[in-house]
C-alpha positions in Angstrom: 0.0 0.0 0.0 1.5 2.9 -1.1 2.0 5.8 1.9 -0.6 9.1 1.1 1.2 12.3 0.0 0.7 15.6 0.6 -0.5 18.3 -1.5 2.1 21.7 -1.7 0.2 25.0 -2.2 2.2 28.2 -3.2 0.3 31.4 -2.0 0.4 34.2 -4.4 3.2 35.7 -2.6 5.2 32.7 -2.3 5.0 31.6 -5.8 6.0 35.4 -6.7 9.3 35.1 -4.3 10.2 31.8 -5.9 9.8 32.7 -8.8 12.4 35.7 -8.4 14.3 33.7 -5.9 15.1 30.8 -9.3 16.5 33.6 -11.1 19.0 35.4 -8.6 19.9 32.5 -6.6 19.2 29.0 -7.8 21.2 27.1 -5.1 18.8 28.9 -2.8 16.3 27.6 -4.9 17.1 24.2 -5.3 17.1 23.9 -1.6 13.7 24.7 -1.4 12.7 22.4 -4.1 14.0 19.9 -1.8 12.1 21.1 1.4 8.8 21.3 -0.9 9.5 17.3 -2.2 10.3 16.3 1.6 6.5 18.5 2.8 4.8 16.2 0.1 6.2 12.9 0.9 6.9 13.1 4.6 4.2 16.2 5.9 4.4 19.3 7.5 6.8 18.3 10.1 10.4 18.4 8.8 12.5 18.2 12.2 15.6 17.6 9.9 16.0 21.3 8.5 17.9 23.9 10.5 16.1 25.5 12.8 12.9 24.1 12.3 10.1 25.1 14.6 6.7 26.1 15.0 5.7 29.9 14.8 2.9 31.5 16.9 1.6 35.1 16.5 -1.4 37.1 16.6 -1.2 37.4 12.4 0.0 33.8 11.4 -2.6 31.3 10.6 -2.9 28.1 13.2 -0.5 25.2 12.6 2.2 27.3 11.3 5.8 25.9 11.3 9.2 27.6 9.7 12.7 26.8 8.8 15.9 27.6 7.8 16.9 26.6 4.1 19.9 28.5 4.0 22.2 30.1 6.6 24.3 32.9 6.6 24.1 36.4 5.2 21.4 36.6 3.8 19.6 34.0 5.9 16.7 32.4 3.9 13.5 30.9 5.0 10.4 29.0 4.7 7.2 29.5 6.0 4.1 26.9 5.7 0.9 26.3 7.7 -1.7 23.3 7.7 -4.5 24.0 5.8 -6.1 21.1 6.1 -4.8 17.8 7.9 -7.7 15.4 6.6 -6.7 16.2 3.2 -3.8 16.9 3.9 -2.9 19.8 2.4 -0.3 22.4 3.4 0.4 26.0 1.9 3.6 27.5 1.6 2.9 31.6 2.8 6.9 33.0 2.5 10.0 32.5 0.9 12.7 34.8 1.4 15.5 36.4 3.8 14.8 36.2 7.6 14.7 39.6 7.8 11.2 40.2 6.0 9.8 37.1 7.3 6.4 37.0 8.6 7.3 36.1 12.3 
């Protein structure tokens, strides 16, 4: 029996910053790839990318988790929140430098 996967949503925003992100820095890029593959096969929780944690504030969505895909200056990040765990679907909300990020 083969193990469900998860379906990957881009916001409008996100898909914007990724788009821009594959054209200045597609090592950056391919890194995310990579964390969007590991969402779909393995879910939401991805304990194995740097400083993976949850985020809580008053303007992020419930079940809202973040992490680091690469460090160093700039530092980028990856923000994504359950939309549905049923389903099982997840939307990706930012990609970009630490500095702008939702949090």
């Amino acid at each position: 029996m083969q193990k469900s996967l998860w379906e990957v949503g881009l916001s409008t925003k996100a898909k914007r910053q990724i788009s821009e992100l594959e054209k200045k820095n597609p090592k950056v890029y391919a890194l995310f790839a990579l964390l969007a593959k590991e969402l779909e096969v393995s879910g939401p929780w991805r304990k194995n990318w740097p400083h993976y944690s949850p985020l809580k504030g008053k303007n992020l969505p419930e079940n809202t988790f973040h992490c680091h895909i690469k460090s160093g200056k700039p530092t980028y990040v990856v923000c994504w929140c359950i939309e549905d765990k049923e389903v099982k679907i997840i939307e990706v909300f930012y990609v970009g430098t630490h500095e702008k990020a939702p949090y």
